[in-house]
C-alpha positions in Angstrom: 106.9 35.8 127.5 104.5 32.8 127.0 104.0 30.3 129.3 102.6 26.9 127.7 100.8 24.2 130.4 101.8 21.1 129.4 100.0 17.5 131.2 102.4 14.8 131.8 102.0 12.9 128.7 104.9 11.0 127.4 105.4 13.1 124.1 105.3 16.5 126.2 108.2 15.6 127.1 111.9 15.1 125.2 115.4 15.3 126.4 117.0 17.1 123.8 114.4 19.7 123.3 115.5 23.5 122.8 113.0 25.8 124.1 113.1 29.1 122.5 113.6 32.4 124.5 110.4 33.9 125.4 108.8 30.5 126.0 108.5 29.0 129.3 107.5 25.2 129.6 105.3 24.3 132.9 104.0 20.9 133.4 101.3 20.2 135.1 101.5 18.1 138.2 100.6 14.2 137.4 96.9 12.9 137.9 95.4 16.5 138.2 93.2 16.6 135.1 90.9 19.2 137.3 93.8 21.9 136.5 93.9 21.4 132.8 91.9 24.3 130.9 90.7 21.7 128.7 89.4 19.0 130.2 85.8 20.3 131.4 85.8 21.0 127.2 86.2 17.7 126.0 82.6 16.7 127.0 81.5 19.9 124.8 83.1 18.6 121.5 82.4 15.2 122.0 79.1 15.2 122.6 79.1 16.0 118.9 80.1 13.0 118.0 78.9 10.5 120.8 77.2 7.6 119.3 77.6 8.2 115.3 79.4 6.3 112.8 80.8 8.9 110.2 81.7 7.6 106.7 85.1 9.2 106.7 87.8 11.5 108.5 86.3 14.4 106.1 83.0 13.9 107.4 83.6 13.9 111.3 86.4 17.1 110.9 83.1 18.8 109.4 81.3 17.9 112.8 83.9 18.8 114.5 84.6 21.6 113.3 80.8 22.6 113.5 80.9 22.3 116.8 84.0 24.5 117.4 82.4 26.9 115.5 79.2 26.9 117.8 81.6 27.0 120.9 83.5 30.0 120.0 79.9 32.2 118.8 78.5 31.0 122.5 81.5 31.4 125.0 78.5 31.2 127.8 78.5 27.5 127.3 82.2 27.1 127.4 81.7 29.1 130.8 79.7 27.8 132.2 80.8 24.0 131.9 84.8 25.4 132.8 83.9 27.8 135.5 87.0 29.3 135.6 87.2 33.1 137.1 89.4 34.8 134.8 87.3 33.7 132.2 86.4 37.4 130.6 82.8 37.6 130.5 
């Protein structure tokens, strides 16, 4: 079974959707960014970018991607900005 968190956004959302067996769909409740896993990550991959121009969409996926990169080889920074306990340590 997987369960997939979802935030409120309009195009999480879709009246005729079929939802395979096996997957559960759970949305978040509305205006509680504090319970999305990603949100305290955003700041980590965007201070990649903060204040740059970048000549094209090539150019900034290569920062971005960068940065991933950097995230997933240090999960003690991802850590500690998240602080959630079930990270694995």
């Amino acid at each position: 079974m997987v369960v997939l968190l979802l935030d409120n956004a309009g195009w999480h959302r879709a009246k005729n959707l079929q939802v395979p067996p096996g997957l559960v769909l759970m949305h978040l409740p509305a205006y509680t960014p504090e319970l999305s896993p990603a949100e305290p990550v955003i700041p980590l991959i965007r201070e990649a970018v903060a204040n740059r121009s970048f000549e094209g969409l090539d150019e900034l996926e290569e920062v971005l991607v960068r940065r991933c990169a950097y995230l997933m080889e240090h999960p003690e920074v991802v850590r500690g900005r998240a602080g959630f306990q079930w990270l694995p340590k």
